[in-house]
C-alpha positions as CSV (number, residue, x, y, z in Angstrom):
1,X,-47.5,-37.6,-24.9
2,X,-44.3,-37.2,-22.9
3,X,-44.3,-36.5,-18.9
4,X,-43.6,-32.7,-19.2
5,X,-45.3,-29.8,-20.7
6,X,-43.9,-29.0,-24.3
7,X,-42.5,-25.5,-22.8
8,X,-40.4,-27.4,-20.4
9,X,-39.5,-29.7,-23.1
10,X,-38.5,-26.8,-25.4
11,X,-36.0,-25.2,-22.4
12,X,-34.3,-28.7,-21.7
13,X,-33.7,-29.5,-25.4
14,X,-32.6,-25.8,-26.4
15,X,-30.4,-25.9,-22.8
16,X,-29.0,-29.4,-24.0
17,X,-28.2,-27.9,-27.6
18,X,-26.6,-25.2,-26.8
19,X,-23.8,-27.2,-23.8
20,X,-23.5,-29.5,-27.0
21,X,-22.6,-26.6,-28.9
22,X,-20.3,-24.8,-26.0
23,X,-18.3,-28.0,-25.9
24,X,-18.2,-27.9,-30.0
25,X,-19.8,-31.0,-31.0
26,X,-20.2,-32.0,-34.8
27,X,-23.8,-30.2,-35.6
28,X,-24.6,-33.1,-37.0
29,X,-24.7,-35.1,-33.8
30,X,-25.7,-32.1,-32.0
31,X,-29.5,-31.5,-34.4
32,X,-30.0,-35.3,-33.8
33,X,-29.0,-35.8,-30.2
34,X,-31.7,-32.7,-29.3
35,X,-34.1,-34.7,-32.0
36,X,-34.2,-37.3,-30.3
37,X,-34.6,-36.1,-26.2
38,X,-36.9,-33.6,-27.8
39,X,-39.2,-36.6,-28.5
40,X,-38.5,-38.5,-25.3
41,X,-39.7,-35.4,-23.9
42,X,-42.4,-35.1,-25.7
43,X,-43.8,-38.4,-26.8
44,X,-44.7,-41.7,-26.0
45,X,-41.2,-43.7,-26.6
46,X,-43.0,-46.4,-29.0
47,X,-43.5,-43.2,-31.2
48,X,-40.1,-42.2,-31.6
49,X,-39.3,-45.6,-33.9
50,X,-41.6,-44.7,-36.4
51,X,-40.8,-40.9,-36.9
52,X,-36.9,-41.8,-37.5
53,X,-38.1,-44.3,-39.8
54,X,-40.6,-42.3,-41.5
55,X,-37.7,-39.5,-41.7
56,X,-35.3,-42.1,-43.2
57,X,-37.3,-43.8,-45.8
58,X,-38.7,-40.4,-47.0
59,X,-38.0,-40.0,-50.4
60,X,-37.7,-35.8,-50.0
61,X,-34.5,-36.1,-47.0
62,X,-32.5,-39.0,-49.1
63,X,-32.3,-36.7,-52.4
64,X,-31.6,-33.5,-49.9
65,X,-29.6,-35.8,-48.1
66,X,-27.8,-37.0,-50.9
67,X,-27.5,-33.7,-52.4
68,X,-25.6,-32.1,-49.7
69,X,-22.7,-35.2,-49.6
70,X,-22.4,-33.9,-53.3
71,X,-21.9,-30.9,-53.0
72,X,-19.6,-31.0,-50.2
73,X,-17.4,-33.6,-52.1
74,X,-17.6,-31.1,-55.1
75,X,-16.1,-28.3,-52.4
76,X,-13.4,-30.8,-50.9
77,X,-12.5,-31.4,-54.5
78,X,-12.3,-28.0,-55.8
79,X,-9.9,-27.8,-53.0
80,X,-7.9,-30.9,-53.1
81,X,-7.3,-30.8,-57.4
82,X,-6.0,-27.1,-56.9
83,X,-8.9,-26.2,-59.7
84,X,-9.7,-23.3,-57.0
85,X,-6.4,-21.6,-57.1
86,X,-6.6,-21.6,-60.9
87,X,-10.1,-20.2,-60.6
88,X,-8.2,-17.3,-58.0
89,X,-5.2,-16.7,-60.3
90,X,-6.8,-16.2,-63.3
91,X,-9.6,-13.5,-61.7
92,X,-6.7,-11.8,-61.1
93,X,-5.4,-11.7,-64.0
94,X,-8.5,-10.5,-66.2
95,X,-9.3,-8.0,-63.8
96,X,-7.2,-4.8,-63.3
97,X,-8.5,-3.3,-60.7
98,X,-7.7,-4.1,-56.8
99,X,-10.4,-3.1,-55.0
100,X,-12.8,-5.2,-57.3
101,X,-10.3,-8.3,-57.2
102,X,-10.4,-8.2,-53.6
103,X,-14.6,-8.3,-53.4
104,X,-14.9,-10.2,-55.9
105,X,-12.6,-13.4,-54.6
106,X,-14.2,-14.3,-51.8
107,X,-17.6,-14.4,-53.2
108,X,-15.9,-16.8,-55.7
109,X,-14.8,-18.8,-53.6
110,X,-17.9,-18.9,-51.8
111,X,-19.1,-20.4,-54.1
112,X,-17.6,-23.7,-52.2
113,X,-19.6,-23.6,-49.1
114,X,-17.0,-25.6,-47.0
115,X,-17.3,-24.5,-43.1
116,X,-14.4,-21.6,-41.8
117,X,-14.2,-21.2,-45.9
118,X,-13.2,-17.5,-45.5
119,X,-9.6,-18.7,-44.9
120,X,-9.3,-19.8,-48.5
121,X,-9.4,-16.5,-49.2
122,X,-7.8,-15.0,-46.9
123,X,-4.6,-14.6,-48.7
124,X,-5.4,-13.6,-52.0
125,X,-7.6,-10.6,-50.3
126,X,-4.2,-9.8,-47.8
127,X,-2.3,-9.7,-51.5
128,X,-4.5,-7.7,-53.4
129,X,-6.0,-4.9,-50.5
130,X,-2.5,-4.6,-49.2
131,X,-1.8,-2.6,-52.7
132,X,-4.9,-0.5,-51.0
133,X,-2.8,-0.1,-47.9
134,X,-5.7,-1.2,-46.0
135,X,-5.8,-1.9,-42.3
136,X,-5.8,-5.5,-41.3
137,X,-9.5,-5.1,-39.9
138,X,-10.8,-3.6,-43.1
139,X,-8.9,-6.5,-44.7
140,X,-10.6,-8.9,-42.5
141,X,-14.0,-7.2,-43.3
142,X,-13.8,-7.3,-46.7
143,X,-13.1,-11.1,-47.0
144,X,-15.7,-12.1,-44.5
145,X,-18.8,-9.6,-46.0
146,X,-17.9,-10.1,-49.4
147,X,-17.2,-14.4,-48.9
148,X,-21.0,-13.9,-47.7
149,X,-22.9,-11.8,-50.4
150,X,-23.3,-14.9,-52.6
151,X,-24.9,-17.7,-50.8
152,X,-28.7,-16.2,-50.5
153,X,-28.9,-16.1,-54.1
154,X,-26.6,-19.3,-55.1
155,X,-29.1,-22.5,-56.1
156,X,-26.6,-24.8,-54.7
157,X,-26.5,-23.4,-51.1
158,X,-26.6,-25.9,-48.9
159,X,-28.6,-23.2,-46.5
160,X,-31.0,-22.8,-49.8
161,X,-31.7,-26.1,-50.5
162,X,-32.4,-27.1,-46.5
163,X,-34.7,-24.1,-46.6
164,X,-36.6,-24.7,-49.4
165,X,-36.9,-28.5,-48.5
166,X,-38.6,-27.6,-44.7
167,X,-40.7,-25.1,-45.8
168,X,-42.1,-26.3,-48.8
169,X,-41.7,-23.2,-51.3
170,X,-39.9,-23.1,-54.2
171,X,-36.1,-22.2,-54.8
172,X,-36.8,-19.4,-57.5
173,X,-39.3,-17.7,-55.5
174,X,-36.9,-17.6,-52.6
175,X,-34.0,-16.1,-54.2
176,X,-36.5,-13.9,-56.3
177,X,-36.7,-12.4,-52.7
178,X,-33.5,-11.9,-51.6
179,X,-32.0,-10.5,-54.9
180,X,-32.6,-7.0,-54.1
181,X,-30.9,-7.7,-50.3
182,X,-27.8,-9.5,-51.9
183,X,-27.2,-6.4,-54.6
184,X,-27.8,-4.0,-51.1
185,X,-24.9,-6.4,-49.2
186,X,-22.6,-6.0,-52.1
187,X,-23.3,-2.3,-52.4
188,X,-22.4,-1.6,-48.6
189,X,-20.0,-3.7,-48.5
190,X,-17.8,-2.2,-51.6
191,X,-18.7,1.5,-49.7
192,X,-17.3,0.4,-46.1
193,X,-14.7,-1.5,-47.1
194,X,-13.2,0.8,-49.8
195,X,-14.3,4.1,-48.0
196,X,-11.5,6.5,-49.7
197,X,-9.7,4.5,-50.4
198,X,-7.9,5.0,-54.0
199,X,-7.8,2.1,-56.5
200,X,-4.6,1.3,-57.8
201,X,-4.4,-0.2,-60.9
202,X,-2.0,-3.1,-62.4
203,X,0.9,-2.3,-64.4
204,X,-0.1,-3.1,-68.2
205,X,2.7,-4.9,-70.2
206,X,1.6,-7.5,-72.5
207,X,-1.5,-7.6,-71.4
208,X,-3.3,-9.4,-74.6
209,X,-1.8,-13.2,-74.7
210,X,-2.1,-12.5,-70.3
211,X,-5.9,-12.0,-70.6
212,X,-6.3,-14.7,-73.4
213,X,-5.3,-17.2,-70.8
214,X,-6.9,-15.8,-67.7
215,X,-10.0,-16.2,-69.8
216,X,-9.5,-19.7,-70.8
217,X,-8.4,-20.9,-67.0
218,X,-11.2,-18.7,-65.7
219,X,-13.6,-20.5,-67.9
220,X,-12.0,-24.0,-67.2
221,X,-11.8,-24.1,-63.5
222,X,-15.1,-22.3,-63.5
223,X,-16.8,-24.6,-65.7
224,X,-18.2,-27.3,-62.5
225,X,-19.7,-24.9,-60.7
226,X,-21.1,-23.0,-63.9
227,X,-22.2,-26.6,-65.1
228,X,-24.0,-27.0,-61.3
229,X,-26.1,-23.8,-61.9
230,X,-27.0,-23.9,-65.7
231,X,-28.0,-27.3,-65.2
232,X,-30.2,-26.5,-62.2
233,X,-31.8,-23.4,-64.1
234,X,-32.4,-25.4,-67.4
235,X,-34.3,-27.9,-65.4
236,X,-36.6,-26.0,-63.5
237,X,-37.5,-23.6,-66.5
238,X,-38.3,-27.2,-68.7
239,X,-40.0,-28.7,-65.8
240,X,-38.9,-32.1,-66.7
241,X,-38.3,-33.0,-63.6
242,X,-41.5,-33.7,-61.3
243,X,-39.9,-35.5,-58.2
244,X,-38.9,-32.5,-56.0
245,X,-35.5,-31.9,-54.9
246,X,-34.0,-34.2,-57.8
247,X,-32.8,-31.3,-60.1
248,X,-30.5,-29.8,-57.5
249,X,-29.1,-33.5,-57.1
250,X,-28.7,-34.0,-60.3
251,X,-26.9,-31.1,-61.2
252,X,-24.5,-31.2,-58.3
253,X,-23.8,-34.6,-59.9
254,X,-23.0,-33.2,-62.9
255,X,-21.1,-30.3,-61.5
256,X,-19.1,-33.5,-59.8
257,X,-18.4,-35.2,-63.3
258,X,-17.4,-32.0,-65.1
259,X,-15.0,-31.3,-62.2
260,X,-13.6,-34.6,-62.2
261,X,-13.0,-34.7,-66.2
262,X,-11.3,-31.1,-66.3
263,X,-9.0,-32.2,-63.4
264,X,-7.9,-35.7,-65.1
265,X,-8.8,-36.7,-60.8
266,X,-7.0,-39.5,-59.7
267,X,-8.4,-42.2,-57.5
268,X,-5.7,-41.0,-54.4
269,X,-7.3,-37.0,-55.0
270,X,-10.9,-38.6,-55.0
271,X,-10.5,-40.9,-51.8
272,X,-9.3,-38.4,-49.4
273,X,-12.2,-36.5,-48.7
274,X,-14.1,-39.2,-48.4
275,X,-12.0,-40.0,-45.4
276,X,-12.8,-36.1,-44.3
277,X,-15.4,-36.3,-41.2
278,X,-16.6,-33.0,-42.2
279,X,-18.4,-34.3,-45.1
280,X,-20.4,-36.9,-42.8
281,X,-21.0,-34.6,-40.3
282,X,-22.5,-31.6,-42.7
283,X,-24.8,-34.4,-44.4
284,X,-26.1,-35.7,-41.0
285,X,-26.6,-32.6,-40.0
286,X,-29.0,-32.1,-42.9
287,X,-30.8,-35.6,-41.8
288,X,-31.1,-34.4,-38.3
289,X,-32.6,-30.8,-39.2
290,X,-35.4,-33.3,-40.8
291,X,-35.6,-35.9,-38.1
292,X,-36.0,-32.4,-36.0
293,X,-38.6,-31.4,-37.6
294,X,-40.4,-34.3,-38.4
295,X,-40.6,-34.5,-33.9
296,X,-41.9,-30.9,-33.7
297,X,-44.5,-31.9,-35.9
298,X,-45.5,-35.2,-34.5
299,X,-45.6,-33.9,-30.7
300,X,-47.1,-30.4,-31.5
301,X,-44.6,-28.2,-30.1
302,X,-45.9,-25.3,-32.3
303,X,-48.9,-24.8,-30.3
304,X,-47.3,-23.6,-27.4
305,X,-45.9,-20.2,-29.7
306,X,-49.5,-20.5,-31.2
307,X,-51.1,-19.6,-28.3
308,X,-48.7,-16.8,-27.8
309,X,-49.8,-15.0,-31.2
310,X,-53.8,-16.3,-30.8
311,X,-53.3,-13.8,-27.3
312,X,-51.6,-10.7,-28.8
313,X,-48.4,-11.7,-26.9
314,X,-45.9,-11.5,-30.0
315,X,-46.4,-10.8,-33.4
316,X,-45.4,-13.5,-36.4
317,X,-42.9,-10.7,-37.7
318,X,-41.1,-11.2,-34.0
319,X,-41.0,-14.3,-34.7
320,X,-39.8,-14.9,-38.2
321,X,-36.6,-12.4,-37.1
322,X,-36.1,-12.7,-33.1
323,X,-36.1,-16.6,-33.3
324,X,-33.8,-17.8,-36.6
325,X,-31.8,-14.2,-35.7
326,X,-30.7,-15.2,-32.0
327,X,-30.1,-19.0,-33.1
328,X,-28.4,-17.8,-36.0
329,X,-25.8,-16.1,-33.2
330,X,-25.6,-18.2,-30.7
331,X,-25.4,-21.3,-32.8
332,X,-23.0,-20.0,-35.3
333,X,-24.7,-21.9,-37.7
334,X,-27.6,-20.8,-40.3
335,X,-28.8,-24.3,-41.1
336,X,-28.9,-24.9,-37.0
337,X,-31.4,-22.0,-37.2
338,X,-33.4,-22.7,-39.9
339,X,-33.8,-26.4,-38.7
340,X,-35.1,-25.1,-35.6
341,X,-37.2,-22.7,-36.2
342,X,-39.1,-23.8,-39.5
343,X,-40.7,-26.8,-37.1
344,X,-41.7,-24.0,-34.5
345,X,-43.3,-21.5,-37.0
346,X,-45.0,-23.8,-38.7
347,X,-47.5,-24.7,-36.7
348,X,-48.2,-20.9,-36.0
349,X,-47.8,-19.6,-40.2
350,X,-48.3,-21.0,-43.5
351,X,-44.8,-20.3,-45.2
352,X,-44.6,-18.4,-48.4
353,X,-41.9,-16.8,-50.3
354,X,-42.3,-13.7,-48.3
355,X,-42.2,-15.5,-45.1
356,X,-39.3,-17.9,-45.9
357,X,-37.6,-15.3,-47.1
358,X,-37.7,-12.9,-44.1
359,X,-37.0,-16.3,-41.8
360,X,-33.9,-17.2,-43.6
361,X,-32.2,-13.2,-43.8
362,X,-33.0,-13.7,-40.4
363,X,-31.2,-16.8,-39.7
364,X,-28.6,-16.0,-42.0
365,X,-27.4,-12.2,-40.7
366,X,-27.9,-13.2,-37.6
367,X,-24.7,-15.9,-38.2
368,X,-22.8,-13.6,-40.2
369,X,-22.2,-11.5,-37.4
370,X,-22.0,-14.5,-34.6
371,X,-18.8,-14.8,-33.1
372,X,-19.4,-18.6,-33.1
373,X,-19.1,-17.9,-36.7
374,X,-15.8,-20.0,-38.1
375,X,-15.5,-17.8,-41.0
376,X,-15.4,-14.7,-38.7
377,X,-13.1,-16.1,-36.1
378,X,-10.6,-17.5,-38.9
379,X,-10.5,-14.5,-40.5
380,X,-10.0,-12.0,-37.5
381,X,-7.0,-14.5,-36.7
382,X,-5.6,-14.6,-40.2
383,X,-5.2,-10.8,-39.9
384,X,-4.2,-10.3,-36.6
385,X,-6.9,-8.1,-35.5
386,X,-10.1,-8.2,-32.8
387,X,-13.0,-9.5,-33.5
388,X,-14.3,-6.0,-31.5
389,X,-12.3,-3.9,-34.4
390,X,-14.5,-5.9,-37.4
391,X,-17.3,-5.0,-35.8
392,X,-17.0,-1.5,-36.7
393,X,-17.3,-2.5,-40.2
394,X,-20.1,-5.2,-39.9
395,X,-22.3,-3.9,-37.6
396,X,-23.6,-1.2,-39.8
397,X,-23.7,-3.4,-43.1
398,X,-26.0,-5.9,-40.7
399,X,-28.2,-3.1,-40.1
400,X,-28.3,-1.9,-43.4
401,X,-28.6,-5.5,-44.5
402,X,-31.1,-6.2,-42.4
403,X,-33.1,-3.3,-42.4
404,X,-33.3,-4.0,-46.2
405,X,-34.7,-7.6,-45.8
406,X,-37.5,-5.9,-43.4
407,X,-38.7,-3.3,-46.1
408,X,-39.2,-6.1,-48.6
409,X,-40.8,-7.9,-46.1
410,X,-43.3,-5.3,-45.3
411,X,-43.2,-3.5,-49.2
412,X,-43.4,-6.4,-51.7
């Protein structure tokens, strides 16, 4: 083992972590940096060769690995072919009413899980609540909450996929979970944001030939991401598939291809986010959440909070929403969370939906509400309001939110 007791180890590597993420460097670098003096730490150096080679040849982290460059070249695409604004334009146009419009955008476009994201939205939201007369805060709460309502549920989620991969469970019976704390999200979110307000409908003129096309360019720039989840669903149902992890990959590959046929992509449009660091650094980041846990395993970390629940100390509920919750804030970043805390925990629990389920809520709320949180801090500047005057919106949805995921917990 390494010369220091693995509580000291823990303090050094989490201290080291979080002046890495003070001074903003690329998560990526940041999960395999602490990876890797976590295991000087903790092990004997000729140990340390194997694990990253055991992590790197390990079937299970290329096709998550893999999967996650996909998807984030699906997003940058989206983005770079202009199929997005289509997608935008023509929600607007099939739906009449404002104050739907403006939740339902954002949680469109979440569907592109790109980081600070919520500024995609941004302006359609300031364009359709400002016929709400809506204050710039309750603007900038509305595009963040609503941006956020999707991913727990979405098969595709980066945050999903990482989640399911560490813990060893299966993606239907986590979103199975966290259905009934999405539709809760949604519903608080539509009563704080809209809270008396009126909804003002479009002027009607013409309206059949403009809702024939909104359909068909709703269906058409659609179609990828609708391709991604049938194609996901399909498999798993048909079990056809036995080598874990491959059905997400595979349909994010054919979510690529359908993209890349609708939007006749030129070679120009499909280089350029491959020259985007952000892709890189979101896919390492998924190898060094493995290589992460792969050390906690191999040096035993897990005993240390073990011993901590064998004596009473803390109960495993504590854990699965103190640890992932605080991370989740002070990292600004859900899979940072879930990366660290899945190699602590398991030592201590055997994870099951209910568990997982609880663990990622935790991770995940506790980000939403982070002021780390790019999607929060764009948004709050898009606007031109405080940070302190979203609160007043988000802090009771979080409760309500997260009081939600605890009844579940403790019910089903």
């Amino acid at each position: 083992m390494g010369l220091i007791n693995p509580l000291e180890a823990i303090i050094i590597s989490f201290c080291f972590l979080g002046i890495l993420l003070y001074r903003r460097v690329n998560l990526g670098i940041t999960l395999n940096a602490t990876a890797l003096l976590l295991g000087f730490l903790t092990l004997n150096w000729i140990e340390i060769p194997t694990v990253i080679v055991n992590t790197t040849v390990n079937a299970y982290t290329i096709i998550i690995t893999l999967t996650t460059f996909l998807i984030m070249l699906l997003s940058q695409l989206y983005k770079g072919t202009k199929v997005i604004n289509v997608l935008s334009e023509s929600l607007s146009k099939l739906i009449k009413n404002s104050k739907i419009v403006s939740s339902v955008l954002p949680a469109i476009i979440g569907f592109l899980p790109v980081a600070g994201g919520a500024l995609m939205s941004a302006p359609l939201v300031d364009v359709e609540a400002g016929k709400l007369n809506l204050k710039p805060e309750r603007k900038a709460y509305i595009n963040l909450w609503f941006r956020h309502t999707i991913f727990p549920v979405y098969p595709v989620s980066q945050l999903l996929i990482l989640t399911v991969a560490l813990t060893g469970i299966t993606m239907q019976a986590l979103i199975l979970r966290q259905i009934p704390v999405v539709l809760v999200m949604i519903t608080v979110g539509y009563i704080i944001g809209f809270w008396k307000v009126s909804p003002q409908k479009k002027k009607v003129k013409k309206e059949s030939e403009k809702t024939n096309f909104g359909i068909k360019s709703f269906i058409w720039s659609f179609s990828p991401i609708l391709a991604t989840i049938i194609v996901v669903v399909c498999l798993d149902l048909a079990g056809l598939i036995s080598i874990k992890g491959l059905d997400v990959l595979s349909a994010s590959l054919i979510g690529l291809i359908v993209l890349v046929l609708i939007s006749k992509l030129t070679m120009q449009t499909f280089l350029k986010p491959l020259k985007n660091y952000e892709i890189y650094g979101v896919t390492f980041a998924v190898y060094g959440a493995f290589l992460l846990k792969n050390v906690v395993d191999a040096s035993n970390l897990s005993q240390t909070f073990q011993a901590l629940v064998a004596n009473g100390s803390i109960n495993t509920t504590m854990l699965l929403t103190l640890i992932p919750a605080a991370l989740g804030f002070i990292m600004g970043s859900p899979s940072g969370s879930i990366a660290i805390s899945v190699p602590i925990l398991s030592g201590i629990l055997d994870f099951s939906p209910k568990t997982a389920a609880l663990l990622y809520m935790s991770a995940y709320l506790g980000y939403l509400i982070a002021p780390t949180h790019l999607c929060f801090t764009f948004t709050a500047e898009y606007f031109k309001c405080s940070m302190g005057k979203m609160y007043k919106y988000v802090i009771p949805s979080f409760i309500i939110s997260f009081t939600t995921a605890l009844l579940i917990y403790f019910l089903f």
